[in-house]
Structures are given as C-alpha cells and as structure tokens.
C-alpha positions as CSV (number, residue, x, y, z in Angstrom):
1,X,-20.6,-21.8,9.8
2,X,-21.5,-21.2,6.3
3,X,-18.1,-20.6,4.2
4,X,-17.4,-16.8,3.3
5,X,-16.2,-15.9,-0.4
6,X,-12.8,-14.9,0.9
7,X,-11.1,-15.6,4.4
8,X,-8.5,-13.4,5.5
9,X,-5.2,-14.9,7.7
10,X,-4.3,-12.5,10.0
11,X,-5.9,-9.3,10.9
12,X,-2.8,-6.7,11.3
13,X,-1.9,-3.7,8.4
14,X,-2.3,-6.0,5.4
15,X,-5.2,-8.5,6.7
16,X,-7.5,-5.6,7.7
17,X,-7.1,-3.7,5.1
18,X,-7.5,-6.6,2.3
19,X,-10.7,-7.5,4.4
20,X,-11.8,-3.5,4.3
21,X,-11.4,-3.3,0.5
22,X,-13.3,-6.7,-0.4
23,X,-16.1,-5.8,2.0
24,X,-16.5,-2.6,0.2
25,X,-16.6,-4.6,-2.8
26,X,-19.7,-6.3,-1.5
27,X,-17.9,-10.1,-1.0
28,X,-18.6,-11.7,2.2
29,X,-15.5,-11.6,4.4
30,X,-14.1,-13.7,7.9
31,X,-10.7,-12.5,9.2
32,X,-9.2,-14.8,11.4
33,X,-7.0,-13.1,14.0
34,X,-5.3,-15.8,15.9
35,X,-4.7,-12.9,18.7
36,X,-7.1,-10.6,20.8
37,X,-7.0,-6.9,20.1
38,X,-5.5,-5.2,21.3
39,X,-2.1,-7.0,20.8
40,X,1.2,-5.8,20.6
41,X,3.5,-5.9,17.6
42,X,7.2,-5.6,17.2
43,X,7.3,-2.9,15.5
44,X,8.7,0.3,15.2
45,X,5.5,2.5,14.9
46,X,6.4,4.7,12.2
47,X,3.9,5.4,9.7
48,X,5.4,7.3,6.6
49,X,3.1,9.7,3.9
50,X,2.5,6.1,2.3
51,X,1.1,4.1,4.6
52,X,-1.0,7.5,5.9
53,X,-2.6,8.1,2.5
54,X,-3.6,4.2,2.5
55,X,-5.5,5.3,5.7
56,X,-7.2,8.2,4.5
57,X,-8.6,6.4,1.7
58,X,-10.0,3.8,4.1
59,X,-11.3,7.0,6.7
60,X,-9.1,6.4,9.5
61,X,-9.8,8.7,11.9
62,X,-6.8,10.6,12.5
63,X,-7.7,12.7,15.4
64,X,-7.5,10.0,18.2
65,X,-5.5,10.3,20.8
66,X,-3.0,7.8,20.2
67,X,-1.4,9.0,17.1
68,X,1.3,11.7,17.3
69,X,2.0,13.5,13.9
70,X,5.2,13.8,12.5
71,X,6.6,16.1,10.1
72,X,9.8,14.7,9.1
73,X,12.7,13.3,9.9
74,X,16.2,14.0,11.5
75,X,18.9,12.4,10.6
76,X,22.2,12.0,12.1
77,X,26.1,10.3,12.3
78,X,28.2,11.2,14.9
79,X,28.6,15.3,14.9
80,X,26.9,15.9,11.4
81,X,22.8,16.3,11.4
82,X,20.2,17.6,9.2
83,X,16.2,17.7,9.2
84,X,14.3,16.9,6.5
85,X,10.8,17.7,6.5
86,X,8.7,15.4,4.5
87,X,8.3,16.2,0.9
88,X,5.3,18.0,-0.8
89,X,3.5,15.3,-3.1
90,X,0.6,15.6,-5.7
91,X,-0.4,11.7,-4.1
92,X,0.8,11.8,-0.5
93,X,0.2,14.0,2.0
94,X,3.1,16.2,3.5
95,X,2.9,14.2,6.8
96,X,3.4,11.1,9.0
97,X,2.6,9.4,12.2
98,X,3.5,7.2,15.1
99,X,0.8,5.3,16.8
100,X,1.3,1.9,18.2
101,X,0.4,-1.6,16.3
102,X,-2.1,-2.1,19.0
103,X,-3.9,1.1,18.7
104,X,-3.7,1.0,14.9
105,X,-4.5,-2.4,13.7
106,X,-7.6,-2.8,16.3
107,X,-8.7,0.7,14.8
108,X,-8.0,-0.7,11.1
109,X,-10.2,-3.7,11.5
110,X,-12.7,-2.3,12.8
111,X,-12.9,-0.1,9.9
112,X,-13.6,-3.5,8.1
113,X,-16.2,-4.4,10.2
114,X,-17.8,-1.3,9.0
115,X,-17.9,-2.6,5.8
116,X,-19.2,-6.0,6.9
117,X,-16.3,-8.1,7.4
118,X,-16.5,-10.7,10.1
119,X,-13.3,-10.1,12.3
120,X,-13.1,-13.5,14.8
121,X,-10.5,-13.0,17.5
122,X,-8.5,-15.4,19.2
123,X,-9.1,-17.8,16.2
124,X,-6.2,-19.5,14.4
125,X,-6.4,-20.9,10.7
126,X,-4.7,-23.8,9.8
127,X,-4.6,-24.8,6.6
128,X,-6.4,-28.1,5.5
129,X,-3.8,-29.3,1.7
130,X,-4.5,-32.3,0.2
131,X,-2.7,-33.2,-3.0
132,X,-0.6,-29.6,-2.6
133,X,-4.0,-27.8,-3.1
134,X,-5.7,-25.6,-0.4
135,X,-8.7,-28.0,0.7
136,X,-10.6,-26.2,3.2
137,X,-9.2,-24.1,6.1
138,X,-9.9,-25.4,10.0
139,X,-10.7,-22.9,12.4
140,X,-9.3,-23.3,15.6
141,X,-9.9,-21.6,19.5
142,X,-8.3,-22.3,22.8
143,X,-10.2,-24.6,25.3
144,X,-7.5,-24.3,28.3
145,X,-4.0,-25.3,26.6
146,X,-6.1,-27.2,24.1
147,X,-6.7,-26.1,20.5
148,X,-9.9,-26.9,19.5
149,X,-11.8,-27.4,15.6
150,X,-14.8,-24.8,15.8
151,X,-15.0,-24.7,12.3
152,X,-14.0,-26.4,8.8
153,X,-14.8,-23.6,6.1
154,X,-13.9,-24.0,2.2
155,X,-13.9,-20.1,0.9
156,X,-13.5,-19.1,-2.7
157,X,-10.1,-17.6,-2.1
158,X,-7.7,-17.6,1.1
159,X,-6.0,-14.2,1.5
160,X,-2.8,-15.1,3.8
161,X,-1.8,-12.1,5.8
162,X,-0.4,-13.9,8.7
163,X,3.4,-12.1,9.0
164,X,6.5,-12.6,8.4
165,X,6.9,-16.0,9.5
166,X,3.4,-16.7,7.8
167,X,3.3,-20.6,9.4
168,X,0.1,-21.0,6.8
169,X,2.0,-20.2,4.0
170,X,4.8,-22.3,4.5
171,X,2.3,-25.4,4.7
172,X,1.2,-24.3,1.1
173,X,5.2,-24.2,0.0
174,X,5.8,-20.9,0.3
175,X,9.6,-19.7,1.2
176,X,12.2,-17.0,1.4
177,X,14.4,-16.4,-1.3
178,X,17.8,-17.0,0.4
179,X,19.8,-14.8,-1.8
180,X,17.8,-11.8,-0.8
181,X,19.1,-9.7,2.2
182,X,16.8,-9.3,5.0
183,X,16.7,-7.3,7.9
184,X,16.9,-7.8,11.9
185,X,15.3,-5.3,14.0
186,X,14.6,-5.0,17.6
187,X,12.9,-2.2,19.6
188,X,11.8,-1.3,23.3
189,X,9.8,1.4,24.6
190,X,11.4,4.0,27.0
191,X,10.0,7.1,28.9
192,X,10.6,10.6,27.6
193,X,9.9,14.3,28.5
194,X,10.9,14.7,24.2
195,X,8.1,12.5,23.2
196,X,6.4,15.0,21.6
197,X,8.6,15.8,19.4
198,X,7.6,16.2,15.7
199,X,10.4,14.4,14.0
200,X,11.7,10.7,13.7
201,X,15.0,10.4,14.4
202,X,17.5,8.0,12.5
203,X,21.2,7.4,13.5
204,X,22.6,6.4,10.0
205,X,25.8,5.2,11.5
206,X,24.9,2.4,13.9
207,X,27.8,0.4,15.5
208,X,28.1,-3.1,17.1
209,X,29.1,-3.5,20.9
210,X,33.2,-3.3,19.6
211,X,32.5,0.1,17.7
212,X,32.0,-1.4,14.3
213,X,30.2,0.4,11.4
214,X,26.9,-1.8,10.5
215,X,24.7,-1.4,7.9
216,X,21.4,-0.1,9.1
217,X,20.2,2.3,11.0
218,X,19.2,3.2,14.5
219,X,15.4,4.9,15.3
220,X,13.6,6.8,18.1
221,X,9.9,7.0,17.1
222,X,8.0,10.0,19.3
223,X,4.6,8.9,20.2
224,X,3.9,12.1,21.8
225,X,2.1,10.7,25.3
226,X,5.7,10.8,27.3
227,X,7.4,7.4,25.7
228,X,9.0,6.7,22.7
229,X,9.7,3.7,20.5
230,X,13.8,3.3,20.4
231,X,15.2,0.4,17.5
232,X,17.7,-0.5,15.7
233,X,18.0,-2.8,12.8
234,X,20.7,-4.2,10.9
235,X,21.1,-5.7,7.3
236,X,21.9,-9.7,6.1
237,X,24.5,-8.1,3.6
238,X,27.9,-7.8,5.6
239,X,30.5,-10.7,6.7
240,X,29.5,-11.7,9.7
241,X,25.8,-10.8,10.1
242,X,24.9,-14.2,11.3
243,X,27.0,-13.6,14.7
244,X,25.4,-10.3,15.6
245,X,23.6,-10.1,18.9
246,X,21.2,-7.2,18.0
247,X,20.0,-6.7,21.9
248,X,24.0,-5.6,22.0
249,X,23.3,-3.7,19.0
250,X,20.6,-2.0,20.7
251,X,22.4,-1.4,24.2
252,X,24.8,0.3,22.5
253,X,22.8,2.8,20.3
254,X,21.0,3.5,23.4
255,X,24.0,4.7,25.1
256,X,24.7,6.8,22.4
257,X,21.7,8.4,22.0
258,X,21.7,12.5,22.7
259,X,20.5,14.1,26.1
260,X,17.6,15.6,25.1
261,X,16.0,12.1,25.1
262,X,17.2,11.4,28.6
263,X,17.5,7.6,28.1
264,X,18.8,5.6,31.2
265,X,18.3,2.2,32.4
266,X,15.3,3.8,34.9
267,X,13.7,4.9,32.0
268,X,12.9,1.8,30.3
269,X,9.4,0.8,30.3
270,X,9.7,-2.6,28.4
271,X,12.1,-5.4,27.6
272,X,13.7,-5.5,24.1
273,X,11.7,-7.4,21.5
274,X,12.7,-8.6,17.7
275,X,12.3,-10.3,14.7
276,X,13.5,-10.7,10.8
277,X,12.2,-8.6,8.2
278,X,11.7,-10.1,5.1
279,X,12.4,-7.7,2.2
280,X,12.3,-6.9,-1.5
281,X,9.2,-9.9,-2.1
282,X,11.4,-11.8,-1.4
283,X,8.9,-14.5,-0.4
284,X,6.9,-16.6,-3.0
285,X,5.3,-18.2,-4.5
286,X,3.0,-15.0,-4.0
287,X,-0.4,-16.9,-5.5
288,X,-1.7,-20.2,-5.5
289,X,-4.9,-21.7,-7.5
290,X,-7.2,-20.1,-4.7
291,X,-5.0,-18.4,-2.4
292,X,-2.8,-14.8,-2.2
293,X,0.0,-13.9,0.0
294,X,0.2,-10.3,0.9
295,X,2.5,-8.0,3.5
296,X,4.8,-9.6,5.6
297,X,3.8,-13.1,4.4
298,X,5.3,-12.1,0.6
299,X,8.3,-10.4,2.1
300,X,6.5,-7.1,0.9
301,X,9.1,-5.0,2.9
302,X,11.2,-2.0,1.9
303,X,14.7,-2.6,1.4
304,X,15.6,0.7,2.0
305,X,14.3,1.7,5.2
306,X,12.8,-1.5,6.6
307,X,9.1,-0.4,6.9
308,X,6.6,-2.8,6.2
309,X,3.1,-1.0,7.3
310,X,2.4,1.2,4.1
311,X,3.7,-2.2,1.7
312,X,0.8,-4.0,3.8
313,X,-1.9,-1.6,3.2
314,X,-1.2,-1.5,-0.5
315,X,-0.7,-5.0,-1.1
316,X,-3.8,-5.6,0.8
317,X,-5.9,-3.4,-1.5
318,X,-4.4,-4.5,-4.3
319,X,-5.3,-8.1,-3.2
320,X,-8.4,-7.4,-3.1
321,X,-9.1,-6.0,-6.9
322,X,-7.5,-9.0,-8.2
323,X,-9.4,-11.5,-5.7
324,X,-12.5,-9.4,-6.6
325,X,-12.2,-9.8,-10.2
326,X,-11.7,-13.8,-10.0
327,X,-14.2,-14.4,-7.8
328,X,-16.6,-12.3,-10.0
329,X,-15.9,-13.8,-13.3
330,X,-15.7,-17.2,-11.4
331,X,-12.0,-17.5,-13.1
332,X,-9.4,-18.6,-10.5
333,X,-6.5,-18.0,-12.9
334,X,-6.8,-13.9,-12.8
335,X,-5.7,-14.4,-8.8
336,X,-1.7,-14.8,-11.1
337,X,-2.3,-11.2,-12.1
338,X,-1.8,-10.1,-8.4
339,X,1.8,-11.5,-8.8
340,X,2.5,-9.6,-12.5
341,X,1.1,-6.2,-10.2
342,X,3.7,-6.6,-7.9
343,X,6.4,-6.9,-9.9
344,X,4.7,-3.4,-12.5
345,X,4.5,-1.8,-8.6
346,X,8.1,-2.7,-6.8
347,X,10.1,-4.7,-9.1
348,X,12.3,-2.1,-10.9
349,X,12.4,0.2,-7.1
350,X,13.5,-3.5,-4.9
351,X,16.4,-3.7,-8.0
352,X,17.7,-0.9,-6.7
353,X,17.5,-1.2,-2.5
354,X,19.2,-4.5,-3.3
355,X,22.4,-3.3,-5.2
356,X,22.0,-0.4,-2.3
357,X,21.6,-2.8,0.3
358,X,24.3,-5.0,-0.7
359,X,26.7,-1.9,-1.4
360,X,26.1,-0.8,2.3
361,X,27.5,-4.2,3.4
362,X,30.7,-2.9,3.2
363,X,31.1,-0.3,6.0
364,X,33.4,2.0,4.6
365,X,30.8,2.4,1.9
366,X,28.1,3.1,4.5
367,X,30.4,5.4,6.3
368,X,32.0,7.1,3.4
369,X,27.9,7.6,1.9
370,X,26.8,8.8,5.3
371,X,29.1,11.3,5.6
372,X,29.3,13.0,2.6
373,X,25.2,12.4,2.1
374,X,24.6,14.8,5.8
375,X,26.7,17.6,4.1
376,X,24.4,18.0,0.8
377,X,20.7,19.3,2.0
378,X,19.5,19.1,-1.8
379,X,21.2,15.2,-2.0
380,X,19.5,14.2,1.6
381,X,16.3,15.7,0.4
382,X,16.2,13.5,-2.5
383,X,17.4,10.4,-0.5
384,X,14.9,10.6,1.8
385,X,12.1,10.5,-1.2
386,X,14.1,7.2,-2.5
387,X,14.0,5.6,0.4
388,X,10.4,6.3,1.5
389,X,9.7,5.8,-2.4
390,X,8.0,9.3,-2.7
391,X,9.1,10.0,-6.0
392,X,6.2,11.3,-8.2
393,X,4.8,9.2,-11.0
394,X,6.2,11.6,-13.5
395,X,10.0,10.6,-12.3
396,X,10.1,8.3,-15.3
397,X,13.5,6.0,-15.2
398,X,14.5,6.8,-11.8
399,X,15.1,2.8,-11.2
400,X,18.3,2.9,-13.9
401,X,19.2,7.1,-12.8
402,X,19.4,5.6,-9.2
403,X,21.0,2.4,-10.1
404,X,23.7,3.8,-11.6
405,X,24.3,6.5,-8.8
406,X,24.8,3.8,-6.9
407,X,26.4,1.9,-9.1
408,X,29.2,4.6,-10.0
409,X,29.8,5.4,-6.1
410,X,29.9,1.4,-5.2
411,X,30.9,-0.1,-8.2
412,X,28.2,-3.1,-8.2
413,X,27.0,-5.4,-10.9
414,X,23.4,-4.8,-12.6
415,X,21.1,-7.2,-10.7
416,X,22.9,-7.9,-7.8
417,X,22.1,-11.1,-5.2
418,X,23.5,-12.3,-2.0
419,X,24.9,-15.7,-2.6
420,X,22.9,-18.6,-0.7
C-alpha cells in the first residue's frame, strides 16, 4: 500500500482522536487497530467535563443511546457523604458521562474516518528499528494462529497510541520512570435497578481484605441501561503495595457497598478485569526523530483520580498540531516541541498529584484528609475541581497554593519521588 504521512498505533481515546485532528488537517492518515471494534477495555467508563468538551469539539454525537449523563459526583467514607455537582466552567461544560470503551472508541474513530482517516482493524504494527531509528512499520493480520506481513509502510511520522503497555514503544526504548507512583485498578460490571442514577459514586476510604486503610479510591460508574461499572484502584505509594491482591481489594468494596445498589454475587454479569495505570508522564522518551507517544503510551494519566480518557483526547490533538507543523515545514525536529507542550500543559499540576499521591501513602494521612475533607462542602467543592483539574485558566499559581496545602497538612518535601 502506498505509505500514509502519519500512521497512528492504536485506535482507542488517544489514537482516534490524533487520527481525527490530522485528517482535518488534510494529512493522509492509517490507524492500525490491532483489535476489532467493538472491543472491550478495562476501564472504568467515566468520562469527566474534560474528556466531554474534547468530544464536542470533534462532534460526538451525544444523544445515542449508550451514554448516560452525569451530573456529579458522590462521595463517601464510612457514615460521612456529600454530592458535589460538577462545577460551572467558562471552558468545560457543567456535565459528564459514562458510556462504555466499546461504544465510545468505535464511535470516536469513526468520527475520523469522516475526516478521511483510514482505520484498518484487526491489524497490528510492529515496528521495523534499524540502528535505534524507526525504519518502516510492518503491518501484520491473523491467517489462523499465524501472523502474517500484509504490509511494509515508511510514514513521515509514527503516532504511538497503543496503551499503557505500548509493546511498540518499548521496542523504540521507551520506559516507565520507576520513581513515579502508578496505579492498579480493576473493575467488573454488575446488574442494577440504580443504574440510572445521575452521579458517580467514589468511596474515598477503600480497605484491603484485613480492613486496612489504602490509598485510592473505590467507584460505581451508572451507565443508565440497568448495569453499572464497579472498580477499585489503589496507589504504588504505601509499604507494601507490591503484595496487594486488588481482586481482594475489589471483593471487599463490593461488600461494602450501600443497598441501594443491590450488589450480590447473582448480580454480577462479568469477571473482574485489571491493569496498571501509568501516571504523571511518567513514560518517555515522549518523541523520537519521526515518532510521538501520546495517552497511555506516555503515562499521560491523572495522578489524582486515575482517569486517562480526557488526557488521551488532549494529547492526541495536541499531537497532531505539532506532527502537522513538522510534516508541513518538512522539519522533523519541531515533533520535540510536543514534549516542551506537555510539560507548559501538566508539569507544574503532576508536581502536585505526586507530593499528594505520595502523602496519601500513609493511611492515617488518607484517613485523617478524608474525614475532615467530607465535613467542609466549600473544601470538597474545590477538591473535586483539583482533582478533575477544572480550575479556570485565570487560577494563576494554584500548582505552589496547592502544593503547600498539602505540603503544610503532610509535611512533604518540594518535588517529591518514590525511591526506585
């Protein structure tokens, strides 16, 4: 096949929407998607302001029936709750959503085949490096249990959007930080006469199978057609975290959960599935001299409240300027200014989930925070626009005003790391 300006690795939140944007732009774009859609994602579902204002500007349609709107969120530990609607924003709308992966992300990229990207399912790209460099990219289907070369193409830029594990990115050197936290999530669908419900629900004091106080939180996600999504994810920041068992974790937030859900064992429509979430871009390097990492693949996570969708969408379209500029002037090197965006965008806001993250380690931190957080309505309001970063742009210095909140409740240093 004749080789398109850009190829696109992976076509879930970040790939399709990368692919979208540089279609618009009028370059000539294959997405490989090593899956068939629809396919389904650990994930759990949620789709904040953020990651809904990404899909407005791309014209999502927002009236199928799959997606269940959400106002806000509840949030609760042990008898103390409080609802929080979402904020009013001169950027974001007011709203959310929950829709599952395989309903969005089949929806999202066909939104870029609208534009005239070339979406090839149930194609996997494996990258071709000779001398460290990016050579050419093979293109690979299934023939029975064989993999099989269909194609060899060389594009002008490789945008590698293939998840969290990102195999192609690792064969072009790129890693996780170690000294970053990450998370561990895991999530399972269950019936429920509440799944219309127009709230997410977060239990901010999640315990192990002994009773122990974890950092993380635990999540039912409403998608409004009589199931919900039910997760719980845990942090890399506390002694210990390397012998957790997070299908215990799980069990037991399930068995804690309120009636009103009306979660049993009957009601469980599908085993427990998980994964590690990368966090705080924690994975680099983010460019090479013609490829770009974006979402999942550059540990575009947030710290904070593990989502990952909204971080794809933006790093995708961001992506896609920069690859759109270098492929226009014919000038490689602009790709690094993708990396230098990244760190204008997040940098100063992933200082301060770390040191938050980190703090939260220590469970009578997390506990003592929780508690005294679900008593202050005005405190949870403005916690909730830090951790879905819904600050407005005027909120100049809220990195260091933040960092020393938590820095004065904690007692933390100014940058801090996880040891390796």
């Amino acid at each position: 096949m004749t080789s398109p300006d850009v190829l696109v690795v992976g076509g879930g939140p970040g790939g399709a929407a990368a692919a979208y944007w540089l279609a618009k732009a009028g370059l000539s774009v294959l997405v490989a998607e090593k899956k068939a859609y629809p396919r389904d994602k650990t994930c759990g579902d949620g789709l904040t302001p953020r990651a809904v204002k990404q899909l407005i500007d791309m014209g999502f349609d927002f009236d199928v029936p799959e997606l269940h709107r959400i106002t806000g969120l509840r949030a609760y530990a042990g008898d103390l709750t409080i609802e929080l609607p979402w904020p009013e924003h001169s950027i974001y709308p007011s709203w959310g959503a929950v829709i599952r992966r395989a309903d969005l992300d089949m929806q999202v990229a066909t939104l870029a085949e609208k534009q005239g990207a070339i979406v090839r399912q149930r194609t996997e790209a494996v990258a071709v490096v000779e001398s460290g460099r990016l050579a050419a990219v093979e293109l690979r289907e299934k023939d029975g249990d064989r993999d099989v070369v269909t194609d060899v193409v060389t594009p002008k830029v490789t945008v590698i959007a293939d998840g969290s594990l990102s195999r192609f990115g690792r064969a072009l050197g790129t890693s996780r930080r170690r000294d970053y936290p990450y998370g561990m999530a895991i999530r399972a669908y269950y019936e429920s006469s509440n799944s219309k419900d127009s709230m997410l629900e977060s239990q901010l004091n999640i315990l192990d199978a002994e009773g122990r106080t974890l950092p993380g939180y635990g999540w039912i996600f409403p998608l409004g057609d009589g199931t919900i999504n039910v997760g719980a994810g845990v942090l890399s920041s506390f002694k210990g975290w390397k012998d957790v068992n997070t299908s215990r974790v799980l069990d037991a937030y399930v068995g804690s959960l309120p009636g009103y859900w009306e979660v049993t064992a009957e009601s469980q429509l599908t085993r427990p599935v998980g994964g590690k979430l990368p966090m705080a871009l924690s994975v680099g390097p983010r460019v090479g001299s013609n490829w770009i990492a974006i979402g999942d693949a550059a540990g575009a996570v947030n710290p904070f409240n593990g989502e990952g969708i909204d971080y794809a969408y933006e790093t995708g379209r961001l992506a896609a300027v920069h690859v759109g500029r270098a492929i226009g002037s014919r000038d490689m090197s602009l790709l690094h200014r993708y990396s230098q965006a990244l760190e204008d965008e997040y940098s100063d806001y992933n200082r301060v989930a770390r040191a938050f993250v980190i703090a939260i380690g220590n469970p009578k931190v997390m506990k003592t925070l929780t508690r005294l957080g679900l008593r202050s309505r005005p405190l949870m309001e403005w916690v909730l626009k830090v951790m879905a970063n819904l600050l407005e742009p005027e909120d100049q210095g809220m990195s260091e005003r933040v960092y020393h909140a938590i820095e004065r409740v904690v007692k933390v240093g100014p940058d801090p790391l996880l040891k390796p």
